[in-house]
Legacy VTK file of the C-alpha trace (Angstrom):
# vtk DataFile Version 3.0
C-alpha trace
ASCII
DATASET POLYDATA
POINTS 456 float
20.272 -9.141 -4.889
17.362 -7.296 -6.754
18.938 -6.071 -10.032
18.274 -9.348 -11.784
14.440 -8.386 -10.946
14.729 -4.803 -11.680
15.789 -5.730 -15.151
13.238 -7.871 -16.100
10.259 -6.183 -18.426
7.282 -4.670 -16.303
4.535 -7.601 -16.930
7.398 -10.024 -15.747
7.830 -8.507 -12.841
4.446 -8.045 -11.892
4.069 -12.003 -12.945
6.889 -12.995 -10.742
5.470 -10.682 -7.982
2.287 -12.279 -7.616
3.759 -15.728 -7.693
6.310 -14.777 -5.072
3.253 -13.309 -2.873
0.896 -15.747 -3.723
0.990 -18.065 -6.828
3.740 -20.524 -6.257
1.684 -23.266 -4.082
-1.400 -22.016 -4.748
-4.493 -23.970 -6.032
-4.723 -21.146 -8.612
-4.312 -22.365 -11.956
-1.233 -20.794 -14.014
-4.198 -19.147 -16.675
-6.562 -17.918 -13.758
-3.654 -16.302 -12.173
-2.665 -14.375 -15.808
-6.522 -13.560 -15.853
-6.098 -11.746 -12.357
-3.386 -9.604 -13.818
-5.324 -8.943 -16.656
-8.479 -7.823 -15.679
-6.773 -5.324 -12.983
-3.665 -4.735 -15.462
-5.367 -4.407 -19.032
-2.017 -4.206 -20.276
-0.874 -7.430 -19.369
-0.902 -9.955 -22.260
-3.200 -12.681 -21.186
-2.762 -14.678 -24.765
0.565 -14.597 -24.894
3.183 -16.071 -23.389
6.354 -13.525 -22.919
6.422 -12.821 -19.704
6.668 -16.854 -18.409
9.305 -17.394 -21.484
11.233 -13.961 -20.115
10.778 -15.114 -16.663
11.565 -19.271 -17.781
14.741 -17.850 -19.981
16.001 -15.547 -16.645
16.303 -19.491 -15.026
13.357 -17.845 -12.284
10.368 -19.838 -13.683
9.887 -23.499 -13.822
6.797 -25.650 -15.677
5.169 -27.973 -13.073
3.790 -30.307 -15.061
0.463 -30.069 -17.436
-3.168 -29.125 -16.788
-5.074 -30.757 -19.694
-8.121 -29.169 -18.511
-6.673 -25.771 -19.013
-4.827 -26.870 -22.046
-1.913 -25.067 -20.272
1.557 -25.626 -18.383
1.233 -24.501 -14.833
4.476 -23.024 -13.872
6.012 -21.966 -9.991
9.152 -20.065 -9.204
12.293 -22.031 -8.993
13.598 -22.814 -5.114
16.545 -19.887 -5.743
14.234 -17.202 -6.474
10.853 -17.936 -4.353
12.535 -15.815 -0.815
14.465 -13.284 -2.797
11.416 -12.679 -4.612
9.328 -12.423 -2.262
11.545 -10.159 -0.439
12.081 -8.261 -3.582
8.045 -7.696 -3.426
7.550 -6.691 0.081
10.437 -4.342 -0.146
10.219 -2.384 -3.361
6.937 -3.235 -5.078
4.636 -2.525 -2.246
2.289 -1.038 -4.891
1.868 -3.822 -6.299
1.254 -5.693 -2.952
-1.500 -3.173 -2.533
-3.273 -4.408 -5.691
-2.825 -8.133 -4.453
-4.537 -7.483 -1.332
-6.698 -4.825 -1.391
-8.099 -5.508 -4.778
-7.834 -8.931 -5.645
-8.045 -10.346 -1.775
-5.429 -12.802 -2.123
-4.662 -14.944 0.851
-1.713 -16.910 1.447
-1.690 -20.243 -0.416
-1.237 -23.010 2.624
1.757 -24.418 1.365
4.211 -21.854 1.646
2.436 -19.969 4.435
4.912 -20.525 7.080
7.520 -19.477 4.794
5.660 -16.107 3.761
4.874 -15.119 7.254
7.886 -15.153 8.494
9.675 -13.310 5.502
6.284 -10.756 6.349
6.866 -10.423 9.729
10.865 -9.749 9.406
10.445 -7.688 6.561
7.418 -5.208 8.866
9.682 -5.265 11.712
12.475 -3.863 10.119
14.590 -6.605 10.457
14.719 -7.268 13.731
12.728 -9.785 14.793
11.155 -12.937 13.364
9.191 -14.974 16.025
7.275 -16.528 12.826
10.381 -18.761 11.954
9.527 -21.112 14.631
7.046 -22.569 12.575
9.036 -23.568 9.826
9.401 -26.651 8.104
12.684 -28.589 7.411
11.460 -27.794 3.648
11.315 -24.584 3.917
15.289 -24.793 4.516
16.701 -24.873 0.676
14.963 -21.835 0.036
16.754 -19.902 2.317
20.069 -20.683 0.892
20.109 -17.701 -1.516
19.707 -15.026 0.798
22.301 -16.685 3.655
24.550 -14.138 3.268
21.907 -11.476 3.494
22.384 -10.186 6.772
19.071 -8.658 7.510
17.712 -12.246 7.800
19.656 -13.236 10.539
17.041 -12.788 12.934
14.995 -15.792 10.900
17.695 -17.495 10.696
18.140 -17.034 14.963
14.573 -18.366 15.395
14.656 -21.323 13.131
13.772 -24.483 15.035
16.829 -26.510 15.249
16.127 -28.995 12.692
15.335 -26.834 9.830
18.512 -24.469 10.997
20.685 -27.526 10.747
18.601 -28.402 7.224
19.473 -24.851 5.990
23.610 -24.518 7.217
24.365 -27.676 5.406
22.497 -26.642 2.106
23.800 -22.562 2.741
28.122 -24.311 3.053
27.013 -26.351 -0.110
25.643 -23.608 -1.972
28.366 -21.483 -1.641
30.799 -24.065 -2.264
28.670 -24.530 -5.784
28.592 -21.309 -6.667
32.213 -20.180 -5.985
31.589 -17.418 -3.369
33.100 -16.355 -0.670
31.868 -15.153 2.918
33.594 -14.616 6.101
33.838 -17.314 8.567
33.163 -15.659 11.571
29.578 -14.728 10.095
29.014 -18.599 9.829
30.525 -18.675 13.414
27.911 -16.313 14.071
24.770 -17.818 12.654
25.747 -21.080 14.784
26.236 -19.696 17.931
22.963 -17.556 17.210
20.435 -20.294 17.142
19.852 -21.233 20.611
17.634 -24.276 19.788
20.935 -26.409 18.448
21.976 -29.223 20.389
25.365 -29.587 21.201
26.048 -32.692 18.721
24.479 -30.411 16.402
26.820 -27.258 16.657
29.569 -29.695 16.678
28.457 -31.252 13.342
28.012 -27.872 11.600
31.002 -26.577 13.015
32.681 -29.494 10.903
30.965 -28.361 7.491
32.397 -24.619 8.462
35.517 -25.868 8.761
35.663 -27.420 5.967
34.219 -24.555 3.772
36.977 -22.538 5.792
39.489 -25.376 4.048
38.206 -24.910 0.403
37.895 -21.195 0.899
40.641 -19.875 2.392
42.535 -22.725 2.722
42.795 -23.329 7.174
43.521 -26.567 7.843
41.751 -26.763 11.803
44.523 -28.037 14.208
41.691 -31.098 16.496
41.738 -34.125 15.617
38.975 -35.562 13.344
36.276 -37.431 15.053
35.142 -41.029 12.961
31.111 -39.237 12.383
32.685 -36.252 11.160
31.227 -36.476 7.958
32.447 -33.393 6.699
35.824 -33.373 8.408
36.861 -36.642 6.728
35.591 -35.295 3.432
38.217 -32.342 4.125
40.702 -34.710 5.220
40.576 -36.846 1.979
40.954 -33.706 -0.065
43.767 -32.704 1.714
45.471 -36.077 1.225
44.465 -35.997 -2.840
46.285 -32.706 -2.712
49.021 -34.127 -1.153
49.795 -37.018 -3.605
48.455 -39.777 -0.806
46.035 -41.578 -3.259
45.362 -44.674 -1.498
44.910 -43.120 2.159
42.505 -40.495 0.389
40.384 -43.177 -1.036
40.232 -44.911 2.428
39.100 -41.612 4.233
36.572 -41.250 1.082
35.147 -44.232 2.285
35.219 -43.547 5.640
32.860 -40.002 4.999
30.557 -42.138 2.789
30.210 -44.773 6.044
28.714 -41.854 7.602
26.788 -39.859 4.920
25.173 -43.509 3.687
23.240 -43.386 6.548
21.138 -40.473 6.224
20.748 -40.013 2.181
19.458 -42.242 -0.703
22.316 -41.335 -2.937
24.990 -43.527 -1.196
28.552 -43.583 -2.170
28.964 -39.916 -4.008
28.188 -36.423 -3.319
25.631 -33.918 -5.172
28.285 -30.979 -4.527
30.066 -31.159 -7.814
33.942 -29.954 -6.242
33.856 -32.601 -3.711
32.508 -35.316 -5.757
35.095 -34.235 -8.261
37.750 -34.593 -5.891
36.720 -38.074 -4.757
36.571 -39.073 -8.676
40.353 -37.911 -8.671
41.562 -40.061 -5.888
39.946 -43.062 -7.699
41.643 -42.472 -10.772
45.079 -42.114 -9.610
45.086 -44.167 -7.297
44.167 -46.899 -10.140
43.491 -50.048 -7.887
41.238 -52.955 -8.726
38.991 -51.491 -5.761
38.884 -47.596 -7.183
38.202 -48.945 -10.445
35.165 -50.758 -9.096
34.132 -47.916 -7.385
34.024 -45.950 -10.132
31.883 -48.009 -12.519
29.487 -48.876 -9.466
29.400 -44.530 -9.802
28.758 -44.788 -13.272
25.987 -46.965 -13.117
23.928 -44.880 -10.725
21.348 -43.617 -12.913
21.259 -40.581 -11.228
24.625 -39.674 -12.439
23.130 -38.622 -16.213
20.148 -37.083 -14.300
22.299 -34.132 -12.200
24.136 -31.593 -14.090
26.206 -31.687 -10.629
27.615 -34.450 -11.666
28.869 -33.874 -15.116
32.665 -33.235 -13.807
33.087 -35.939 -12.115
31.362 -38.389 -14.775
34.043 -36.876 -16.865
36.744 -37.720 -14.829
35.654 -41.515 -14.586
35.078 -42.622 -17.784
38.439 -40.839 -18.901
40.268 -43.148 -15.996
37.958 -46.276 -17.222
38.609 -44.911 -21.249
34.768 -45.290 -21.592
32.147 -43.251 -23.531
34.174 -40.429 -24.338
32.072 -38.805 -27.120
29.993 -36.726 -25.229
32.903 -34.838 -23.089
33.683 -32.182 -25.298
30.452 -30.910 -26.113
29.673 -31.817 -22.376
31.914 -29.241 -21.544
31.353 -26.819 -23.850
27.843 -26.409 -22.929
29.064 -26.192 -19.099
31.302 -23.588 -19.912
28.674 -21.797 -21.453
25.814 -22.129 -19.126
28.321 -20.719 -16.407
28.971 -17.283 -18.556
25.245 -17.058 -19.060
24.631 -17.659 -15.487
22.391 -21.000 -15.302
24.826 -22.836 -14.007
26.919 -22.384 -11.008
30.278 -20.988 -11.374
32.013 -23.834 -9.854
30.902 -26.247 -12.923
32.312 -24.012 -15.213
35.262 -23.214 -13.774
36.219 -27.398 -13.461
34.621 -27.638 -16.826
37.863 -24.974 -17.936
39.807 -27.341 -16.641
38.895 -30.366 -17.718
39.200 -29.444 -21.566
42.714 -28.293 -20.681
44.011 -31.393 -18.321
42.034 -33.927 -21.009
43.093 -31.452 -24.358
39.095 -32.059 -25.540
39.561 -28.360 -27.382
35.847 -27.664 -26.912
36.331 -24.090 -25.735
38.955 -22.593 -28.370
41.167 -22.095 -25.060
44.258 -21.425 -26.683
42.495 -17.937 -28.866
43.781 -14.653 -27.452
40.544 -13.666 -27.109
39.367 -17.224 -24.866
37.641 -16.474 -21.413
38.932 -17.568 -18.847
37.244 -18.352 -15.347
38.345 -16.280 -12.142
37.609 -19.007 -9.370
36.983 -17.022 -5.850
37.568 -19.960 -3.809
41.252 -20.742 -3.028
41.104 -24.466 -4.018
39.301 -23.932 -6.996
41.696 -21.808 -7.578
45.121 -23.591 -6.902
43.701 -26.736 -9.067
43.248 -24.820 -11.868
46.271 -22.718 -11.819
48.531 -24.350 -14.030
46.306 -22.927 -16.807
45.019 -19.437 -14.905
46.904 -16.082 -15.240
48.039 -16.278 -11.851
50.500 -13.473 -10.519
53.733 -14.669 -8.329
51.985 -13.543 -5.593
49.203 -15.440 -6.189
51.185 -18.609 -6.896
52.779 -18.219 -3.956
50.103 -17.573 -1.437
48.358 -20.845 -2.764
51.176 -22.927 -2.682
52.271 -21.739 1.073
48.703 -23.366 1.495
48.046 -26.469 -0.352
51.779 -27.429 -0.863
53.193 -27.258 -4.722
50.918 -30.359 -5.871
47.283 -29.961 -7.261
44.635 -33.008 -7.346
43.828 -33.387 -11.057
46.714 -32.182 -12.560
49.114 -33.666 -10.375
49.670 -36.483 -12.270
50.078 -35.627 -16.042
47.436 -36.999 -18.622
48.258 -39.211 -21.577
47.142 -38.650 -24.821
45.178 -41.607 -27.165
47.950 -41.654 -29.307
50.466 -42.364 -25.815
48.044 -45.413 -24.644
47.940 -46.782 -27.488
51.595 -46.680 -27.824
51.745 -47.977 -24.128
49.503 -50.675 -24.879
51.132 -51.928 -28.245
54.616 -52.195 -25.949
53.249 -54.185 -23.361
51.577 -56.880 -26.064
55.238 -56.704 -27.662
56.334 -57.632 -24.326
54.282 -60.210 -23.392
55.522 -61.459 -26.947
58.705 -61.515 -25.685
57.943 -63.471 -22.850
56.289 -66.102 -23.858
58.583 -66.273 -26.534
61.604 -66.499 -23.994
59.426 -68.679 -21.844
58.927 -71.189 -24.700
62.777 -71.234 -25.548
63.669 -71.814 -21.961
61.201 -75.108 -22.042
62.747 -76.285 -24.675
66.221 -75.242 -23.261
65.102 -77.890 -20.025
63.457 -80.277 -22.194
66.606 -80.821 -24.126
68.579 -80.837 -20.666
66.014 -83.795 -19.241
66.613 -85.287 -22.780
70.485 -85.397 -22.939
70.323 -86.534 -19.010
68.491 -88.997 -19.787
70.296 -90.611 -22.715
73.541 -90.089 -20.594
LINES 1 457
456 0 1 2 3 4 5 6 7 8 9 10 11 12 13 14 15 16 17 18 19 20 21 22 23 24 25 26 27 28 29 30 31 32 33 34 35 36 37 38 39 40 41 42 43 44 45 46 47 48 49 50 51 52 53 54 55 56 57 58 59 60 61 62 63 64 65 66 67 68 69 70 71 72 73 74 75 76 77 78 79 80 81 82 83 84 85 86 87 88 89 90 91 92 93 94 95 96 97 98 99 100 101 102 103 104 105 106 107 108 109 110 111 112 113 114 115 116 117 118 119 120 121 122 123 124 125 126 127 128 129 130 131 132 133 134 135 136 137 138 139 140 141 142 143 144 145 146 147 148 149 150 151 152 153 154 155 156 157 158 159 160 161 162 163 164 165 166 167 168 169 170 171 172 173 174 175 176 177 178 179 180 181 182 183 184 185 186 187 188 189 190 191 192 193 194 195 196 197 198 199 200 201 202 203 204 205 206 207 208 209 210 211 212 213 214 215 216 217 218 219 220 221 222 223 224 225 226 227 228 229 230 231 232 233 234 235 236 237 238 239 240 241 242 243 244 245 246 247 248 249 250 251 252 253 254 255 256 257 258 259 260 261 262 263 264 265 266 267 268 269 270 271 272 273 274 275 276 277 278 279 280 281 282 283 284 285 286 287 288 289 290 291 292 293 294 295 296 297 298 299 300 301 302 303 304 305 306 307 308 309 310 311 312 313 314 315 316 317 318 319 320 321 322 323 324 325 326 327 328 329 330 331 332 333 334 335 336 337 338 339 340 341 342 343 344 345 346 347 348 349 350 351 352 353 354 355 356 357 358 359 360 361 362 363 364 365 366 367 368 369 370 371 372 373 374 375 376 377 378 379 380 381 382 383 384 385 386 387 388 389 390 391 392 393 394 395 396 397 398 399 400 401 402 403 404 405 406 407 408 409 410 411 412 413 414 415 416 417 418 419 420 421 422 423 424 425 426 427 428 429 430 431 432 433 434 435 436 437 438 439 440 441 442 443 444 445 446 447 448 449 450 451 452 453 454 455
């Protein structure tokens, strides 16, 4: 959790320290905090700019916007690092803390002060209790997510109020669905059944997004029947049905999930985690109605599509089943690819990004060189979609098929070259030649009938 910190120059992390502590939400400007640091660090660069670029390059800073009275971004830690940084601070650069408090007399910035006392108070108790967690607000959740599987925190998480806990689960099973990784179920089991506060429509509804990270992880199918809210049950079951070759019935259970998720998000009709959004791009295209193709250009005209890297897959997918704006795709996934081996991307984009340029033959990652990398998906559907192009043992073949049957979702159906549709398409105007051709001869076959009738 901390080497990523550790290996970060000294200035940077006594830069990110003091934003973790204190300068991410304060009303400190970004150059008054670097003036702090210098005048009790006088070898911290005040004029220059390294640490924030080392910091902004490491994906743990972010500019928020520009102070033209300073003539200066103002930067805050991304949501990923704020907790693990903070935590980072309190538990191995307590010298630094000292500095913070004792000589510069730093207080707690009032946005994030809920948030900091309770990582202070779990972090001084020695993990075992975090009474402090009660006040939290439900957006304090997402910045929990990258410490979920930490399990010193699961006395914060135990103390949550129920509304931010159920906030915090959803956003923890779609972060690790994101990022490829894999943790064991009963510790989910765990971290539900720990938080008192849930209601019982509310343990039901998370049990349904365990279960269906259980699904993509490990591939367990759960044995009850599906309730019709079951959000994230019906999103399994759809899957599961676009695995199985059942295009139609896994567009109508699509639907059904988006029934229920429409009602409590702006961003109706699609989902912002990238594998099932993928998937439900899949079942559109080959199923190939009238209705999934309307589906997916009312997708692709949701302006929010261009905006979320998220999305990229699964705007891939579409416009090769529409045969749309295809430019962009290989150096779309390219620079996926890439931003998944430098690690500013989740793994999960980059490992459907290896797939795509296989499946769609875009060439954009030189897969075919001895020396090509190839992605090691941790996440037992990732990895039985892509493993008609992984180095996959028997074993490993096996195992995945004895789970998800012999059929994968993209794959399944093979893809068609330009040079094949065009053919396609150049037979079927030959035939409709043909046609009317043999349509027009058989009207002038009954005209000539009428005619000889009638001079009979």
């Amino acid at each position: 959790m901390f080497t990523a910190f550790r290996n970060l120059s000294v200035n940077a992390q006594r830069l990110l320290c003091i934003y973790a502590f204190y300068g991410t939400g304060s009303t400190k400007s970004f150059k008054e905090i670097k003036s702090l640091l210098n005048r009790h660090f006088p070898d911290f660069p005040y004029t220059s700019d390294e640490p924030e670029t080392e910091l902004n390059k490491n994906n743990m800073f972010e500019r928020k916007g520009y102070s033209w009275y300073n003539n200066q971004y103002n930067y805050s830690l991304t949501d990923h690092t704020l907790v693990p940084a903070l935590w980072y601070t309190l538990e191995e650069r307590k010298d630094l803390v000292d500095v913070f408090t004792s000589k510069m007399h730093l207080t707690v910035g009032v946005q994030y002060a809920p948030l900091r006392q309770a990582v202070f108070q779990l972090v001084n108790s020695n993990y075992t209790t975090c009474s402090n967690a009660l006040y939290l607000k439900e957006d304090d959740a997402k910045y929990f997510a990258p410490v979920c599987m930490v399990r010193q925190f699961k006395p914060l998480f135990d103390c949550m109020p129920r509304d931010v806990f159920e906030s915090f689960f959803i956003r923890m099973i779609s972060d690790l669905i994101e990022n490829d990784l894999i943790v064991d179920i009963p510790y989910l089991e765990s971290l539900i059944t720990g938080n008192r506060g849930l209601t019982l429509p509310q343990q039901l509804k998370l049990k349904g997004y365990q279960e269906l990270y259980a699904y993509i992880a490990f591939g367990k199918i759960p044995q009850h029947e599906i309730k019709a809210n079951d959000y994230a049950g019906l999103t399994m079951a759809a899957i599961h049905r676009v695995i199985e070759g059942k295009y139609a019935e896994a567009v109508k259970v699509f639907g059904l999930a988006m029934k229920v998720h429409n009602k409590t998000t702006s961003m109706k009709n699609m989902y912002m985690v990238s594998l099932l959004n993928y998937y439900l791009m899949v079942a559109y295209s080959h199923d190939g109605s009238t209705d999934s193709r309307t589906k997916t250009k009312q997708f692709l005209n949701k302006s929010s599509v261009s905006e979320y890297i998220s999305l990229v897959p699964s705007r891939i997918v579409a416009e090769q089943f529409l045969s749309t704006n295809k430019n962009w795709h290989k150096e779309g996934v390219r620079n996926l690819f890439i931003r998944m081996e430098m690690q500013t991307v989740p793994r999960t984009l980059g490992c459907l990004a290896y797939l795509l340029d296989m499946y769609f033959e875009l060439k954009a990652l030189d897969s075919d060189s001895p020396n090509a990398t190839k992605p090691k998906p941790r996440l037992a559907l990732l990895r039985h979609e892509l493993s008609e192009y992984l180095d996959l043992t028997d074993k490993e073949r096996s195992e995945l098929k004895s789970l998800f049957g012999e059929r994968a979702g993209l794959t399944a159906v093979k893809h068609k070259a330009e040079w094949e549709l065009s053919l396609e398409r150049l037979m079927k105007g030959r035939h409709r030649g043909r046609e009317q051709i043999r349509g027009e001869d058989n009207t002038s076959d009954v005209c000539d009938a009428q005619q000889s009738k009638f001079q009979r």
